[in-house]
C-alpha positions as CSV (number, residue, x, y, z in Angstrom):
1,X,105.1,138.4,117.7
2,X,103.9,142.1,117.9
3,X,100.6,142.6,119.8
4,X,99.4,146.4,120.7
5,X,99.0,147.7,123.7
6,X,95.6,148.3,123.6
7,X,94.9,144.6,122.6
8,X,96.8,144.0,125.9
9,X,94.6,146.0,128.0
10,X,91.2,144.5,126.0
11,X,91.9,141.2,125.9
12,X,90.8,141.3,122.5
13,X,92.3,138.7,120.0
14,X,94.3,140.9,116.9
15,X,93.0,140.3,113.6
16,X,97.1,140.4,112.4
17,X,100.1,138.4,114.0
18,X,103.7,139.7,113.1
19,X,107.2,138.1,113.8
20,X,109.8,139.8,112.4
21,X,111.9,137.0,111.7
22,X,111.7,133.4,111.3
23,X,113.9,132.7,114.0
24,X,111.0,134.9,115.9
25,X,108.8,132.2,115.5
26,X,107.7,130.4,119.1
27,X,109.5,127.1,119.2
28,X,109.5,124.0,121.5
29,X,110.3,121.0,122.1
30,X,108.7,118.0,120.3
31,X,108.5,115.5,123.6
32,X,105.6,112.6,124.6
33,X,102.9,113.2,126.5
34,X,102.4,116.2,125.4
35,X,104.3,118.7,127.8
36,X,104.7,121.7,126.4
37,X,108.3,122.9,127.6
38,X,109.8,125.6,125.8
39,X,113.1,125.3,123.9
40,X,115.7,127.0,126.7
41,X,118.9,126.2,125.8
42,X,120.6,123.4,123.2
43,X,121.2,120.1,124.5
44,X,124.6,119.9,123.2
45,X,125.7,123.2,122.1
46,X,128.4,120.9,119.7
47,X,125.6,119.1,118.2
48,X,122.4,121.0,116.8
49,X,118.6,119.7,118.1
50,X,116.8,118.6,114.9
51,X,114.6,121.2,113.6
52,X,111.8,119.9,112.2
53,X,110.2,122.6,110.6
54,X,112.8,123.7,109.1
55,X,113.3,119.9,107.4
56,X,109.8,119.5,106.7
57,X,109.8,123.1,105.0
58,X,112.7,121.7,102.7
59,X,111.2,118.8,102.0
60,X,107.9,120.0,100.9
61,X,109.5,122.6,98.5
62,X,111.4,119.7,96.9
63,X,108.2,117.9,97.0
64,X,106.3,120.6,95.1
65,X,108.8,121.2,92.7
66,X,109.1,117.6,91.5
67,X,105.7,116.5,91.4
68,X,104.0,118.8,88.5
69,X,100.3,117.9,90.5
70,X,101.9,120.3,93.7
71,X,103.9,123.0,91.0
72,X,101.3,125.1,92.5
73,X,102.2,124.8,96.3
74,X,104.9,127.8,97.5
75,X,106.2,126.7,100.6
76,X,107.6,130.7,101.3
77,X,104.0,130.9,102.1
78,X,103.3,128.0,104.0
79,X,104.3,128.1,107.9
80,X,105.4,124.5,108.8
81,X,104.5,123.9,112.4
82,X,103.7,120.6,115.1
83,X,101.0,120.3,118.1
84,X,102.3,117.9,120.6
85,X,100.3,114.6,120.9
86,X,98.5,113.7,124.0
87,X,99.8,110.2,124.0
88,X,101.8,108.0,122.4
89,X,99.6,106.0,120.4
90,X,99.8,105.6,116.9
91,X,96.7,106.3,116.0
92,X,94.6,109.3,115.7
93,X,95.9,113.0,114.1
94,X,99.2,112.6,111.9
95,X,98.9,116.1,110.1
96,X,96.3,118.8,108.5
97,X,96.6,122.2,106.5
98,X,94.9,125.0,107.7
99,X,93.5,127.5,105.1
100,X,93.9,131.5,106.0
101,X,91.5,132.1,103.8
102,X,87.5,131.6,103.2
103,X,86.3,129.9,99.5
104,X,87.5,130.9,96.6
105,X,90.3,132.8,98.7
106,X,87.9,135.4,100.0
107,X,89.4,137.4,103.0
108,X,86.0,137.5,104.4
109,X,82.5,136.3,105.2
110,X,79.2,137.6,106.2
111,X,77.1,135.5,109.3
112,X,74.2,137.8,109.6
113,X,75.1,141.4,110.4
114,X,78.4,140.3,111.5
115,X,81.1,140.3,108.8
116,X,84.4,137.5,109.5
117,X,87.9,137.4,109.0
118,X,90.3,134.4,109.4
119,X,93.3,135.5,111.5
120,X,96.1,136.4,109.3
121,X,99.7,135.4,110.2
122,X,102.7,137.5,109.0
123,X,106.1,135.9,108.7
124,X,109.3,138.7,107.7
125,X,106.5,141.0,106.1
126,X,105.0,138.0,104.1
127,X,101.7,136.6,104.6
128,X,101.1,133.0,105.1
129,X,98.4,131.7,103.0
130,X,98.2,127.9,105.0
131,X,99.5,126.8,108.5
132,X,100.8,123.2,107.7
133,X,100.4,121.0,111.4
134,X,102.3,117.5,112.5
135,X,101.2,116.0,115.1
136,X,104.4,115.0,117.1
137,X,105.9,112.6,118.4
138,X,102.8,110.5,116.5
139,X,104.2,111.5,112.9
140,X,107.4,110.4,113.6
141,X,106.4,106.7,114.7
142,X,104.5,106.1,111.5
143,X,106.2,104.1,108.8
144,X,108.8,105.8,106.1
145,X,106.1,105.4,103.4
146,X,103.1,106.2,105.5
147,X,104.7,109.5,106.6
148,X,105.6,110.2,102.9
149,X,102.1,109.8,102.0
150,X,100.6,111.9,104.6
151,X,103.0,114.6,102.9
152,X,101.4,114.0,100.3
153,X,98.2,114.0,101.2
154,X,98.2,117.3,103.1
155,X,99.7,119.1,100.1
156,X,97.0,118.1,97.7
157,X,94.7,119.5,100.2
158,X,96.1,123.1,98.6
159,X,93.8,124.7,96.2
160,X,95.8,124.6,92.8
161,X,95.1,128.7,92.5
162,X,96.9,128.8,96.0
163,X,94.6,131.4,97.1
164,X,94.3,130.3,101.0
165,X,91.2,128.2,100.0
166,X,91.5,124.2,100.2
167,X,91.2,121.8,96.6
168,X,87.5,121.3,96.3
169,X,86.0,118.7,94.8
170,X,82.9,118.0,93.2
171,X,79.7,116.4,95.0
172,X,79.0,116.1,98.8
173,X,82.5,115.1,99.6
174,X,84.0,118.2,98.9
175,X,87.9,117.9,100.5
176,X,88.0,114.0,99.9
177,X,86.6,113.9,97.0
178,X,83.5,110.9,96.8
179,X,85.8,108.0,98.1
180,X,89.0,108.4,100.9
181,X,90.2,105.4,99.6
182,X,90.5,106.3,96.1
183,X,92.4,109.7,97.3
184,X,94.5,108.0,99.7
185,X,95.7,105.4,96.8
186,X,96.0,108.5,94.6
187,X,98.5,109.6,97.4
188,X,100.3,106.7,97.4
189,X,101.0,106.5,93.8
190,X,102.6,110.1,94.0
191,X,104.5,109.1,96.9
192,X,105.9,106.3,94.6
193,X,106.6,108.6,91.9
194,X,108.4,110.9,93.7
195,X,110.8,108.7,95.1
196,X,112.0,107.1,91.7
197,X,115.4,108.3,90.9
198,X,115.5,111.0,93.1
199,X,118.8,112.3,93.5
200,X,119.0,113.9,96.5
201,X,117.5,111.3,99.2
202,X,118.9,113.0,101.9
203,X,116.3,115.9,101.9
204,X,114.0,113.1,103.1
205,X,116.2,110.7,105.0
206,X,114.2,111.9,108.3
207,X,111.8,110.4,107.6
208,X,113.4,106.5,107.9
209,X,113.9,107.6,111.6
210,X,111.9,106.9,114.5
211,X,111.2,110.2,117.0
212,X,113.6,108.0,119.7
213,X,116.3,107.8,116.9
214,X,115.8,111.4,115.7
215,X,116.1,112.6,119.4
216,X,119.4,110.3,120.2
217,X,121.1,111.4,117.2
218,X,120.6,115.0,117.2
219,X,120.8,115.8,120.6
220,X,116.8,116.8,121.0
221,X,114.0,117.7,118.7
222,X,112.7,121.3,117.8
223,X,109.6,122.7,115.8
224,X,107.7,126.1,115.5
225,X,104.3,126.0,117.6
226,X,101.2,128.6,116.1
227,X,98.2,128.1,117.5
228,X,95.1,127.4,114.9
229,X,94.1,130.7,113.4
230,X,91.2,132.1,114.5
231,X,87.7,133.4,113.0
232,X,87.1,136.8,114.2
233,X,84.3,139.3,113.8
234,X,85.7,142.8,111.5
235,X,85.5,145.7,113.6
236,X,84.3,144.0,117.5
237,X,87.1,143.5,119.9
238,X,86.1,140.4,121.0
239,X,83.8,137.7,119.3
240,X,81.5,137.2,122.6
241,X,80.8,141.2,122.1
242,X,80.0,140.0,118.6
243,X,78.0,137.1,118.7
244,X,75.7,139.3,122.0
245,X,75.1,142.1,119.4
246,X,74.0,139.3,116.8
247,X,71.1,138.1,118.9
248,X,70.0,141.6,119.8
249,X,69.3,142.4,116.7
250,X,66.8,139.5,115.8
């Protein structure tokens, strides 16, 4: 990640962040109650940690090129990453998509006098349009079908002009549509599709595994972290500067 020196010595949050390569990318491991140690060293330097990024990156692009309602989605674009749970319950957060952009895929947006930008993220020169999140080790306890369908169910989320905006949908309920259920069963059935003669199951064997069974058989677990993108005022160096010019001028 490439910050300037002036952002250093201002404290002020950049509008742009840069990795040069993937491998660049900050990555942990995915342990329970959510400890945040860094990835140091391998486990078993024989016997690779499971990156999960890098499975559930592969899996989404077969996921999007066999199901012609996610054609749109280009993965190239979409940075894969987990947040660690805070406990091991089942329930709560499995997964959300973060768009980099504002409706209709606009850049930015005017709040009074003060225009906003989303934080942009820049992966080998090529700028991510979503920030795709698992919660883990949560994810990984779910059922093979349920986890499938959360896939699923984040993906749709994608607007179908992939322009960093989410799908909207008509009426009050814009990302849901006017019933959960209904989109959840929607889900489902293109879960169900998907799997139907597929003839590489491997790409989503993972997902039959437990986070204990992942861990034991790989040696450890491993996943990109990235922070949720920020929404920063164009041309202030911080957003508290910002927001304190905002209510001087009313």
């Amino acid at each position: 990640m490439i910050a300037t020196t002036t952002e250093k010595k201002t404290n002020a949050v950049p509008l742009e962040l840069r990795w040069e390569r993937g491998s660049s990318l900050p990555r942990r491991w995915v342990i329970p109650d959510g400890r945040r140690n860094k990835v140091t060293a391998l486990v078993n330097e024989a016997e690779l940690p499971f990156d999960f990024s890098l499975a559930m990156s592969s899996l989404c692009a077969d996921v999007s090129a066999r199901c012609e309602l996610l054609a749109h989605v280009q993965m190239p674009r979409v940075l894969v990453s987990f947040t660690p749970c805070r406990n091991r319950s089942r329930f709560g957060l499995q997964a959300r998509v973060t768009p980099m952009r504002f409706r209709h895929g606009a850049l930015m947006r005017r709040h009074g006098s003060i225009q906003y930008q989303v934080q942009r993220f820049f992966v080998e020169n090529r700028e991510m349009l979503y920030l795709l999140t698992f919660c883990l080790p949560r994810f990984l306890d779910q059922p093979f079908e349920e986890k499938l369908i959360t896939i699923f169910h984040e993906l749709y989320h994608i607007s179908p002009d992939f322009d960093g905006d989410l799908r909207r949908h008509a009426g009050r309920c814009a990302v849901h549509s006017h019933s959960k259920a209904n989109y959840d069963s929607h889900m489902a059935e293109l879960a169900r599709d998907y799997l139907v003669d597929h003839p590489n199951p491997e790409v989503f064997a993972f997902l039959h595994d437990s986070y204990r069974d992942l861990w034991d058989r790989n040696g450890g677990i491993f996943g990109v972290v990235i922070p949720r993108p920020k929404l920063l005022p164009v041309g202030w160096p911080t957003v508290y500067e910002a927001a304190r010019n905002q209510k001087k001028s009313k």
